[in-house]
C-alpha positions as CSV (number, residue, x, y, z in Angstrom):
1,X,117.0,108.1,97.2
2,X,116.2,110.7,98.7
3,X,116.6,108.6,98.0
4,X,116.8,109.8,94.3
5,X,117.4,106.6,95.2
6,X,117.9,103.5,93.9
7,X,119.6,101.3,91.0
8,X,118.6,97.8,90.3
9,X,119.2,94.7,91.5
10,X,118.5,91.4,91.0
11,X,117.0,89.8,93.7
12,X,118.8,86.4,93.0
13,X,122.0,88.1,93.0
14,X,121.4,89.6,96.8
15,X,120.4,86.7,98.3
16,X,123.3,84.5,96.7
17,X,125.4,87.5,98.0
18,X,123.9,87.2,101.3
19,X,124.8,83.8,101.3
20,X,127.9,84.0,100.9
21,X,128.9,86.1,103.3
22,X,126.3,85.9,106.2
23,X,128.4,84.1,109.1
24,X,126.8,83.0,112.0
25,X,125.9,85.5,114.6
26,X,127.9,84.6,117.8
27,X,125.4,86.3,120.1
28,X,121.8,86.7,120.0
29,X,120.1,89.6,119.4
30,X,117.6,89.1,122.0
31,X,119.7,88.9,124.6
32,X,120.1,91.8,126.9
33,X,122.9,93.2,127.8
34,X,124.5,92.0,131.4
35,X,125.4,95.7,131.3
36,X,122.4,97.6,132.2
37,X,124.1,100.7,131.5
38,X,126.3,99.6,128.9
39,X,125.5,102.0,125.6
40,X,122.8,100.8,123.1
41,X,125.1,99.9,120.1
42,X,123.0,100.6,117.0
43,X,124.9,99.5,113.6
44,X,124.2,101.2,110.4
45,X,125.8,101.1,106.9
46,X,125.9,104.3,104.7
47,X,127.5,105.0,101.5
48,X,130.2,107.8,102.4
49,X,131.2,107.5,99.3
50,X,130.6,106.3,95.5
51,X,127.2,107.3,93.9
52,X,125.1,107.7,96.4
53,X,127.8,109.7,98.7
54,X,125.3,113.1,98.7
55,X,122.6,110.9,100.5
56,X,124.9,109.4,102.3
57,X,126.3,112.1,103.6
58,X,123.3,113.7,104.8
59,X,121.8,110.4,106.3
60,X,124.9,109.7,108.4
61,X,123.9,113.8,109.6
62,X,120.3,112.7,110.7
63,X,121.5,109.4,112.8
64,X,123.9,111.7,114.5
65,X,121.5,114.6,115.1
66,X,119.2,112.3,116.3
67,X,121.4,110.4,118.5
68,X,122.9,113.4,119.9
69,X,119.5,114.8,120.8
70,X,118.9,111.5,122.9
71,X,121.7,111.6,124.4
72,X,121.8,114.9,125.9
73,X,118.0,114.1,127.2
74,X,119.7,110.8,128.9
75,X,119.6,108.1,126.5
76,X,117.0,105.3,126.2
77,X,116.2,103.7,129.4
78,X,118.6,105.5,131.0
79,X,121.2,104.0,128.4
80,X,123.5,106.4,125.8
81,X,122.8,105.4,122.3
82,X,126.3,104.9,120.0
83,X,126.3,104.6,116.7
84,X,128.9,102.3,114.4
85,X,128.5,103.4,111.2
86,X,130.4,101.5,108.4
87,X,131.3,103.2,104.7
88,X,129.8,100.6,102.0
89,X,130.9,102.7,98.9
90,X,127.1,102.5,97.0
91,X,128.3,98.9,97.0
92,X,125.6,96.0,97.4
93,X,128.5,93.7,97.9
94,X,130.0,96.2,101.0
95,X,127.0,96.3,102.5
96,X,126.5,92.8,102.9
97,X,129.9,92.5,104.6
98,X,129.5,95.7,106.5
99,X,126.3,94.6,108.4
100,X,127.6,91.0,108.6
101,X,130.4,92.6,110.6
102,X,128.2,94.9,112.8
103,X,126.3,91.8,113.8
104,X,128.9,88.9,113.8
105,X,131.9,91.0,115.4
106,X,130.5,94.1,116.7
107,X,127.3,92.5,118.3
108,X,125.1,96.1,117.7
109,X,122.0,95.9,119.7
110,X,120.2,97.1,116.5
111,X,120.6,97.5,113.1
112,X,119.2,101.1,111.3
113,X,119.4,100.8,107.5
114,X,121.5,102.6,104.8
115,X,120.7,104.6,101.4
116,X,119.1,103.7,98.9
117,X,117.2,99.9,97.9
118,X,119.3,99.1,95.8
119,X,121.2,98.1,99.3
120,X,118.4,98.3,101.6
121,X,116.9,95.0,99.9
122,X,120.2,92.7,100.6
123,X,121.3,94.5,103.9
124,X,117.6,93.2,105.2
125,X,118.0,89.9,103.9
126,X,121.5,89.7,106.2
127,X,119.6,91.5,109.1
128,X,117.1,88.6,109.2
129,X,119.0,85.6,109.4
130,X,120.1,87.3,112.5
131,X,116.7,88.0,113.9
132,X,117.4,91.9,113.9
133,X,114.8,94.3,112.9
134,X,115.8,96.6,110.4
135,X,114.0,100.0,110.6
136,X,114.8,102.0,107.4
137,X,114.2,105.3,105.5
138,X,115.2,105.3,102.1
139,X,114.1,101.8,101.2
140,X,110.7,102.4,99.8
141,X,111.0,100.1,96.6
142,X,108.1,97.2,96.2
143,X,111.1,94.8,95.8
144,X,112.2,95.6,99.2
145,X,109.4,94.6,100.7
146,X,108.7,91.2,98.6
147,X,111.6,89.5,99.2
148,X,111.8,86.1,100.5
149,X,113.4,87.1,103.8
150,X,111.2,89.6,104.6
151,X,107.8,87.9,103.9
152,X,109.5,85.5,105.8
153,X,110.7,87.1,108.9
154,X,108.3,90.7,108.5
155,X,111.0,92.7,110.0
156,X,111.4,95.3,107.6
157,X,110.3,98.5,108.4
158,X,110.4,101.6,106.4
159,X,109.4,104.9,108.5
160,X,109.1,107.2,105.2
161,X,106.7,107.4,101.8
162,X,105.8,104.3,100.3
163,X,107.3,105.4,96.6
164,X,104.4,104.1,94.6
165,X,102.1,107.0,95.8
166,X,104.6,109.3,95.9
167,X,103.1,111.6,92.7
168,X,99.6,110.4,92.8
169,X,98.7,114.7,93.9
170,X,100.7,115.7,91.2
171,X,98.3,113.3,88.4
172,X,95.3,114.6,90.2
173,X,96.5,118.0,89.9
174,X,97.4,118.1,86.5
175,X,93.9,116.6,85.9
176,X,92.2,119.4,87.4
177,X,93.4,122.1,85.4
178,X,91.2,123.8,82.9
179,X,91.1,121.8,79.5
180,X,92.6,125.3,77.9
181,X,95.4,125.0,80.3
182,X,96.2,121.2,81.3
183,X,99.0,119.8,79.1
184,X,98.3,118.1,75.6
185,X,101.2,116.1,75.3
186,X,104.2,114.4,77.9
187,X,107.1,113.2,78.0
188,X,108.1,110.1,80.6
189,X,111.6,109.4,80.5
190,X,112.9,107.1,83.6
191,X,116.3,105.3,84.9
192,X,116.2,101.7,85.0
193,X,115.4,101.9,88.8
194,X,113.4,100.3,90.7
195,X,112.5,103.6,93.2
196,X,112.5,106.0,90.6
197,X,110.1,104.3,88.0
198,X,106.8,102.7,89.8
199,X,105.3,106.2,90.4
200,X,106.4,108.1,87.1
201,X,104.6,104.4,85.8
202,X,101.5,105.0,88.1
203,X,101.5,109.0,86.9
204,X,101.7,107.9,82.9
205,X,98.4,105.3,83.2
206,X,96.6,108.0,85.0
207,X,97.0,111.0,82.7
208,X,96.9,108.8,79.6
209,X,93.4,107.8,80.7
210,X,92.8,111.5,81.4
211,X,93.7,112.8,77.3
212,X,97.0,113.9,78.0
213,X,99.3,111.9,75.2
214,X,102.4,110.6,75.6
215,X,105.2,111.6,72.8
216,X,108.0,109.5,74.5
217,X,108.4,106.7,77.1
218,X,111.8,105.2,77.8
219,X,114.0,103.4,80.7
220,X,117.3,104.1,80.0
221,X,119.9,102.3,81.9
222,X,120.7,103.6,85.1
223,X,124.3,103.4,85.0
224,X,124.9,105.6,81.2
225,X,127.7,107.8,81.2
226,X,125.6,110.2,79.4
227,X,121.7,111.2,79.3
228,X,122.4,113.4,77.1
229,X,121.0,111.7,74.2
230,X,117.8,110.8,76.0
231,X,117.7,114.6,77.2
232,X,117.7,115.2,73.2
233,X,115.4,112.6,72.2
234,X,112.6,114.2,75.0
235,X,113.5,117.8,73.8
236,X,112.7,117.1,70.5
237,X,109.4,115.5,70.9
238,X,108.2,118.8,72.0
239,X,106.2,117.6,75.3
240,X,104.8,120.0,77.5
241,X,104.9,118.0,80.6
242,X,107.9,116.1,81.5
243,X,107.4,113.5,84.6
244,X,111.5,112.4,84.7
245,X,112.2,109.1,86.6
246,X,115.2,110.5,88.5
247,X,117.5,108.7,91.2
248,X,119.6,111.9,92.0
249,X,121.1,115.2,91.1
250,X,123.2,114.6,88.4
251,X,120.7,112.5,86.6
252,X,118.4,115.9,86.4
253,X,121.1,118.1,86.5
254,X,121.7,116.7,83.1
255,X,118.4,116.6,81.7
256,X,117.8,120.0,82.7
257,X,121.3,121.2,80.6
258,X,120.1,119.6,77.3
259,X,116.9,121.1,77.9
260,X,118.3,124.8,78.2
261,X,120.8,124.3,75.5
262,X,118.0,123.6,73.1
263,X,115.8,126.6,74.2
264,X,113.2,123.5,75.3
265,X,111.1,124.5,78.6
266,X,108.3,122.3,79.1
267,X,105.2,123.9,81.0
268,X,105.4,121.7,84.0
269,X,108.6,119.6,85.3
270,X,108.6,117.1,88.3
271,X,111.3,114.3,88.8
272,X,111.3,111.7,90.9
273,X,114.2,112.1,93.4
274,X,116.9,115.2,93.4
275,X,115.3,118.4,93.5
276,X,114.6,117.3,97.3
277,X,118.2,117.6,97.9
278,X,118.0,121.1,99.0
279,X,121.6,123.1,98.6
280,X,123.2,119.9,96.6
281,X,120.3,120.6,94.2
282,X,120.5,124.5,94.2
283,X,124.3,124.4,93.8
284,X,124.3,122.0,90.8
285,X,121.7,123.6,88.7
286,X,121.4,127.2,90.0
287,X,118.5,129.2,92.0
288,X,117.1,130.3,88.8
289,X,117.2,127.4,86.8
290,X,115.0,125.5,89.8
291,X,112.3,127.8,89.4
292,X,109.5,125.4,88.9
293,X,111.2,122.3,89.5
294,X,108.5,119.9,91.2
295,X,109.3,116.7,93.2
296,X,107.4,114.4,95.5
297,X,108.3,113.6,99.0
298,X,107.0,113.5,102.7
299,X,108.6,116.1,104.8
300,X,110.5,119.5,103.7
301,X,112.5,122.2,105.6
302,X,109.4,124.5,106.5
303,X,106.8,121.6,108.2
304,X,104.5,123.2,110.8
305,X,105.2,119.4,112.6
306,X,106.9,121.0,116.1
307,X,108.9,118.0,116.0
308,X,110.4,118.8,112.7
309,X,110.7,122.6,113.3
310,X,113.1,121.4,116.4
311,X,115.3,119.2,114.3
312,X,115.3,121.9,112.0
313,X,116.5,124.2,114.4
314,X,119.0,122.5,115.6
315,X,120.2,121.4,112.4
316,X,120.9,125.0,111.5
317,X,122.3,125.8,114.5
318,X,125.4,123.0,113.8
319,X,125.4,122.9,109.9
320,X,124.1,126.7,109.0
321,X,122.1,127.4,106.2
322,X,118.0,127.6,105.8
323,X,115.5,125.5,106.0
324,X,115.6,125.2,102.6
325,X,118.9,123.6,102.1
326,X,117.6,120.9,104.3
327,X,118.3,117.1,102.3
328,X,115.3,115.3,102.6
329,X,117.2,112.6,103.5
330,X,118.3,114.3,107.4
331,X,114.2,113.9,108.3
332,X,113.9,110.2,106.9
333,X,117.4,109.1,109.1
334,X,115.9,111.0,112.0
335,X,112.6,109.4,111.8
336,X,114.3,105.7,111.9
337,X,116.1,106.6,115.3
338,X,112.8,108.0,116.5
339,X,110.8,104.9,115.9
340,X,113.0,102.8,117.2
341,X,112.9,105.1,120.7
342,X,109.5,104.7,121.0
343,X,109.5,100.8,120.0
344,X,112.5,100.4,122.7
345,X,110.6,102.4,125.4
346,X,107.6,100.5,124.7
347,X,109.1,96.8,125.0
348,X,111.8,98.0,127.6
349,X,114.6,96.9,126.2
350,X,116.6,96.1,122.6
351,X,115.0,92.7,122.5
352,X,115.0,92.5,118.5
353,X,111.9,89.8,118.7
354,X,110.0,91.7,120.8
355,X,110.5,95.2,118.8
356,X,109.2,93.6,115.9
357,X,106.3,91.9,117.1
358,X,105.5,95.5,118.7
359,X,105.8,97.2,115.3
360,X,103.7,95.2,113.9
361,X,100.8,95.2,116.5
362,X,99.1,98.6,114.1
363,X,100.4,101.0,116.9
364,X,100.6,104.3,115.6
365,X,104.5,106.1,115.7
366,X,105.0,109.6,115.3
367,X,108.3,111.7,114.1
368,X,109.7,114.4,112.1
369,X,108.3,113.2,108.9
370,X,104.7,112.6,110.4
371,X,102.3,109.9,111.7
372,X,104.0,105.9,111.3
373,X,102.1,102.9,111.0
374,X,103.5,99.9,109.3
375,X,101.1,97.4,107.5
376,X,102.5,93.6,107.5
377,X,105.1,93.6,105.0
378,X,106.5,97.0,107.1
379,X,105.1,99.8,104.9
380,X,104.2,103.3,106.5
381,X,100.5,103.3,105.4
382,X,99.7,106.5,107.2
383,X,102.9,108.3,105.7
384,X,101.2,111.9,103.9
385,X,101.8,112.3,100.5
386,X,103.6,115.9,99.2
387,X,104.6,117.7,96.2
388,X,107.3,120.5,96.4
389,X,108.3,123.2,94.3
390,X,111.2,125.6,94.3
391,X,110.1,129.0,93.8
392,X,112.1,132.0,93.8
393,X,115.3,130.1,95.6
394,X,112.5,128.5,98.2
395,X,111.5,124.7,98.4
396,X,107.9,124.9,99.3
397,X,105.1,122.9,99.4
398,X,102.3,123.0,96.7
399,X,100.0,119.9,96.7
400,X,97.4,119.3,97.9
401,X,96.2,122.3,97.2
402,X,93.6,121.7,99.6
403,X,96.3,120.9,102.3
404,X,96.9,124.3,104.9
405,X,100.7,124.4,104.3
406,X,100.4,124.5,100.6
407,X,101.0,127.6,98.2
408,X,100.1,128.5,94.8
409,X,102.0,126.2,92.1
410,X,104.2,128.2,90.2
411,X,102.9,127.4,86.1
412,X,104.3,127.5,83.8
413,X,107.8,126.5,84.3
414,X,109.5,129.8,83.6
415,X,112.3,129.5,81.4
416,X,115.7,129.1,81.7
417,X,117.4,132.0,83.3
418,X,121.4,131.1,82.3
């Protein structure tokens, strides 16, 4: 979600789930292995298929790139890495099950997390009865985070953008244009999510208080078999600025259909999760249609970080395609396996007590996505802040403005092109 990410759930529901289906774990995960060089067994759940089968797809990519890439440099400690990855079918049920299993039966020496919070949230809850840590990327909801289990055990750790923040550039932006071309009016329509809403939230407070007006707040349920309607609704109140609360491709793939079939094309468009998506994104809604498209993240195809322009290399070297096409959602996977590298060099083994107690001593991590430091609830506090624009069939970067890798933001929106 890229994550783009998430759907609700109620946090009652998840831990009754986990509940019910956490077994006892027949081997401790502190415990090392009487096998010195016996492989690392690292256990992940991803959603091969059902809704969130795009990021997915491209996360189970960046655990295997990244496990490959130790691997051929001689594994950690001297130890291959394997991964068991289990298909949880965007389920919050599945997921339950599926890391219940990779703990109870498969006896993984560490858990990496799955899409999305929507299953991040009660896949951490099962991770900690066991005494795993559980070093995630696409979890970034506050709700992940607050749970019982967590503030209980602390051994949640996401390695990406804490979602919050994610468009506070974009608000300060938009506030910095001249008063002859800043936008008078905007429109903030958002999925009942609990990723996609928080910063479209945060960017509405701030611009209200700046003069811009809002003509149409709405959280529509996340799971309609249309947006049409709300596409409509937004189109018609003529806003110049539309800040979407998106969870994926199809959700502004959709928006952006009504919008062109009603000659409506705001002056500035940025969603919350799907234009990151790279060729998913492109192929939905075409090159030309992108034009303009804004979305927030913390990494993109073209970083100057030399540990990103390697994984992109090699990347396009298996997959093809340009930098460009790049999910979002590859770097966030890869940066998981890399932190827990460094947090298994550093306590010399896959000792889960001791890994957490390590990331959570205020060391600072590096990887593809950038500098990693988790606060006590397990929230990358030095994760950068980004917005991205496609221009001209390119995803580039455009705020800060101030920031060296950042170009000129394309504005307006042109129109339509199909």
């Amino acid at each position: 979600m890229r994550s783009h990410r998430t759907r609700f759930l109620a946090l009652g529901a998840a831990a009754a789930a986990t509940a019910a289906l956490v077994a006892a774990c027949s081997s401790s995960p502190s415990t090392p292995s009487s096998h010195s060089k016996a492989p690392i067994l690292i256990g992940a759940s991803l959603s091969l298929t059902g809704d969130f089968s795009a990021d997915g797809q491209a996360f189970k990519r960046g655990y295997e790139l990244w496990a490959s890439d130790v691997n051929a440099a001689g594994g950690l400690l001297g130890r291959k890495v394997k991964l068991i990855i289990l298909n949880d079918a965007s389920s919050p049920t599945q997921v339950v099950t599926n890391y219940t299993k990779l703990i109870s039966t498969d006896h993984v020496n560490l858990t990496f997390g799955p899409f999305s919070s929507l299953l991040t949230t009660p896949a951490s809850a099962v991770a900690a009865r066991n005494g795993y840590a559980f070093i995630e990327g696409a979890g970034g909801a506050p709700t992940v985070f607050t749970t019982p289990a967590n503030e209980s055990a602390h051994n949640v750790f996401d390695v990406s953008l804490p979602i919050e923040d994610e468009m506070v550039p974009f608000a300060a932006w938009v506030k910095s244009l001249p008063p002859s071309q800043r936008p008078k009016t905007a429109a903030y329509p958002m999925a009942d999510d609990p990723f996609a809403d928080p910063p479209v939230e945060l960017t509405q407070k701030t611009l209200q208080a700046a003069g811009i007006k809002t003509v149409y707040s709405k959280i529509f349920p996340a799971e309609v078999p249309d947006y049409a309607p709300a596409a409509s609704d937004v189109a018609s109140s003529g806003a110049q600025m539309v800040v979407l609360g998106s969870t994926d491709v199809p959700t502004v793939g959709a928006f952006m259909k009504v919008f062109e079939q009603q000659h409506y094309t705001p002056k500035i468009f940025i969603a919350a999760a799907g234009p990151d998506q790279g060729a998913a994104f492109i192929s939905a809604v075409g090159a030309g249609n992108a034009d303009g498209i804004m979305v927030p993240n913390a990494w993109y195809g073209g970083s100057k970080n030399p540990e990103s322009q390697k994984m992109v290399a090699e990347y396009i070297a298996k997959y093809g395609g340009t930098p460009s096409d790049i999910n979002a959602d590859v770097a966030e996977a890869y940066s998981v396996g890399q932190v827990a590298a460094q947090a298994v060099k550093a306590t010399g083994g896959t000792d889960n007590k001791k890994i957490i107690a390590y990331l959570h001593s205020g060391v600072t991590l590096q990887s593809v996505q950038g500098p990693v430091k988790f606060d006590s609830l397990g929230r990358n506090g030095s994760a950068t802040t980004f917005i991205f624009q496609w221009q001209h069939g390119k995803f580039v970067q455009v705020l800060p403005s101030s920031d060296t890798g950042s170009v000129k933001v394309l504005f307006p929106k042109p129109a339509w092109t199909s």
